[in-house]
C-alpha positions as CSV (number, residue, x, y, z in Angstrom):
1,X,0.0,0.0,0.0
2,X,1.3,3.3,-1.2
3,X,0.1,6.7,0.8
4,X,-1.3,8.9,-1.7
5,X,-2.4,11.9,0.3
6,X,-2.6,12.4,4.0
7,X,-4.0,15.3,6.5
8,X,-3.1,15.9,9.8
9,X,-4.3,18.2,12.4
10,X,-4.6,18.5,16.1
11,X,-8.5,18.8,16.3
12,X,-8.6,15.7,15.1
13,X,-6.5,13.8,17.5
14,X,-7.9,11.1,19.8
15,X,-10.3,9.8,18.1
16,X,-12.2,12.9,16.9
17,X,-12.5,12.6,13.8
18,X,-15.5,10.5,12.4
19,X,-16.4,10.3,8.3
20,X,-14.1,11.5,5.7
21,X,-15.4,11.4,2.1
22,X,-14.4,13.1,-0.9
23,X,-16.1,15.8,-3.1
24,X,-16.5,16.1,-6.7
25,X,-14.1,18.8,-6.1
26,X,-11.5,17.0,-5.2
27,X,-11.3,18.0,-2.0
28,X,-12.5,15.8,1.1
29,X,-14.8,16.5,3.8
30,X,-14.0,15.2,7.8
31,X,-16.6,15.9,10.1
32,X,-14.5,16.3,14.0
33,X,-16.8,15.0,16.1
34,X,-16.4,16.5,19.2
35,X,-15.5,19.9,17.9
36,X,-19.3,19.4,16.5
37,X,-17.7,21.0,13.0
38,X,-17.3,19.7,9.4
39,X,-14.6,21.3,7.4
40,X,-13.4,21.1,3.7
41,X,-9.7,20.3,3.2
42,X,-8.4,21.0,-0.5
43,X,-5.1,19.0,-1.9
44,X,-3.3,21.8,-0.9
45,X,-4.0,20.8,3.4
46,X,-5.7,23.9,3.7
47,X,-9.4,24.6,5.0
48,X,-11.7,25.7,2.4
49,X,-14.8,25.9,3.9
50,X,-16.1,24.7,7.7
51,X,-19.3,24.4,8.7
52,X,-20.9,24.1,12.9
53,X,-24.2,23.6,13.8
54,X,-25.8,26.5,16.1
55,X,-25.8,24.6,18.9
56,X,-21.7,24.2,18.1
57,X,-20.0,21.5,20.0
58,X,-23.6,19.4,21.5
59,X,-24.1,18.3,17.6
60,X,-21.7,15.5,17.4
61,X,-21.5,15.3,13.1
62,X,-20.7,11.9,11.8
63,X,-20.6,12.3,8.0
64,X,-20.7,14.7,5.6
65,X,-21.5,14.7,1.9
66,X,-21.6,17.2,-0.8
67,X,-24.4,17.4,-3.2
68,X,-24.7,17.7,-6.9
69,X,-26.6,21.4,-6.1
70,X,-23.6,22.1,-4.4
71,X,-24.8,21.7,-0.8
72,X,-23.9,19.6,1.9
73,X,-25.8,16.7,3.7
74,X,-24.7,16.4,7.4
75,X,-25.6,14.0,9.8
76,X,-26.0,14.5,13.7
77,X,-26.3,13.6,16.9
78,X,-28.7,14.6,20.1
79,X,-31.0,14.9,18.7
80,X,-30.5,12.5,15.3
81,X,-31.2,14.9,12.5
82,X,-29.5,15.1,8.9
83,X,-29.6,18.7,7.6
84,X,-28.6,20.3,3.9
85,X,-26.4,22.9,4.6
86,X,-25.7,26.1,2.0
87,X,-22.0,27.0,1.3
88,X,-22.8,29.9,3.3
89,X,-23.5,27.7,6.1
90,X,-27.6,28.0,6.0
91,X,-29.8,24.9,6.7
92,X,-31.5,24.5,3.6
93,X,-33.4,22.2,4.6
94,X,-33.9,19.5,8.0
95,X,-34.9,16.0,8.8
96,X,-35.6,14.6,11.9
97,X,-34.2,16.7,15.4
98,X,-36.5,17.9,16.9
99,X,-39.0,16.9,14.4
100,X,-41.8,14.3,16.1
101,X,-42.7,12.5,12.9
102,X,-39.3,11.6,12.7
103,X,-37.3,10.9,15.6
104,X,-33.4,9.4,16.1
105,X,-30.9,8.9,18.5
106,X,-28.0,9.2,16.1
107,X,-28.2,10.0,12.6
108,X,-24.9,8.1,11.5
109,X,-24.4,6.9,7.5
110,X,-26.3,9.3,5.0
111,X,-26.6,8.2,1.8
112,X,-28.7,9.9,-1.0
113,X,-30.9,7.6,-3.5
114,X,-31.0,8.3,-7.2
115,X,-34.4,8.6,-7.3
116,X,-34.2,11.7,-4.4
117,X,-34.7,10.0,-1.2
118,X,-31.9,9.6,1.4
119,X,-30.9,6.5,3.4
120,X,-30.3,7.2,7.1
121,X,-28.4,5.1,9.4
122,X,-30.1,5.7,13.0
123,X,-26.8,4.2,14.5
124,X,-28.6,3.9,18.4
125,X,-31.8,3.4,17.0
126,X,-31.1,0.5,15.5
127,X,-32.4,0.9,12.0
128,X,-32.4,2.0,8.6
129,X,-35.1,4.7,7.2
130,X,-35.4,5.7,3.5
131,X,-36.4,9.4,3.6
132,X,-38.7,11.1,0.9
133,X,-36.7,15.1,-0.3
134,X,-39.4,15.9,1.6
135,X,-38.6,14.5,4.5
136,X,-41.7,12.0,5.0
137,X,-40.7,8.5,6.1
138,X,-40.9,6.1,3.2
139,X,-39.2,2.4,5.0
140,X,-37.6,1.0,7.3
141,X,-35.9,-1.6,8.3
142,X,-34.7,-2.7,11.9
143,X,-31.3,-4.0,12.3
144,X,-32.5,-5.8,15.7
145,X,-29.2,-5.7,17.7
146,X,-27.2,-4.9,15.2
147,X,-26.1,-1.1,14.7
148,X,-25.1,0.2,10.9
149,X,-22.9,3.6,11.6
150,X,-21.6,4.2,7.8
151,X,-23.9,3.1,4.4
152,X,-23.3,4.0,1.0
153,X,-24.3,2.7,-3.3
154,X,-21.7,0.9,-5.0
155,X,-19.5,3.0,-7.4
């Protein structure tokens, strides 16, 4: 195994750091757990663009993904919500939180469907829910004891 590209940084020490995944711009997003932040690393090592949830350090983030619109979809923690963020850092749009129609303990894997939906991992619920864009609850599936923390399509 060869090391390509690596990142470094002292926020993300002790096991801080959760999801890293990269962006069609070639840069990769790492969401720092307890720091409750998301940031954007370029090839370059430097921060491009960061992004915390109001609350700041409560929201534990566990992935992040960047859209084809250009926005990002985050998944938290306490409550379990995944929200779009603008790059100006505005939630575009919300499911779950404080919500009641849908309610999580963790909002872990995020994964969005080609037909517009978004799979959720609810990592302490114990289950997997297929989310309509407008955030009604489509399926789900119980994992029984099993819990599913990161979920994505082939390719």
């Amino acid at each position: 195994r060869k090391t390509v590209w690596d990142y470094a940084n002292p926020d993300m020490a002790e096991m801080r750091m959760r999801s890293v995944r990269r962006t069609p711009q070639d840069t990769v997003l790492i969401a720092i757990e307890r720091q409750g932040r998301i940031i954007e690393v370029n090839r370059a090592k430097q921060i491009v663009w960061e992004w915390q949830h109001a609350e700041g350090a409560k929201r534990l983030p566990y992935q992040a993904l960047r859209l084809a619109n250009g926005n990002t979809l985050v998944s938290l923690a306490d409550p379990g919500q995944v929200v779009e963020v603008t790059p100006k850092g505005e939630i575009a749009r919300s499911i779950g939180g404080e919500q009641m129609d849908i309610r999580m303990g963790w909002a872990s894997g995020i994964c969005p469907l080609p037909n517009g939906n978004v799979l959720i991992s609810d990592y302490t619920g114990r289950r997997l829910l297929e989310v309509s864009g407008a955030g009604k609850l489509v399926n789900e599936l119980r994992t029984g004891h099993m819990t599913v923390a990161s979920i994505s399509l082939p390719g």
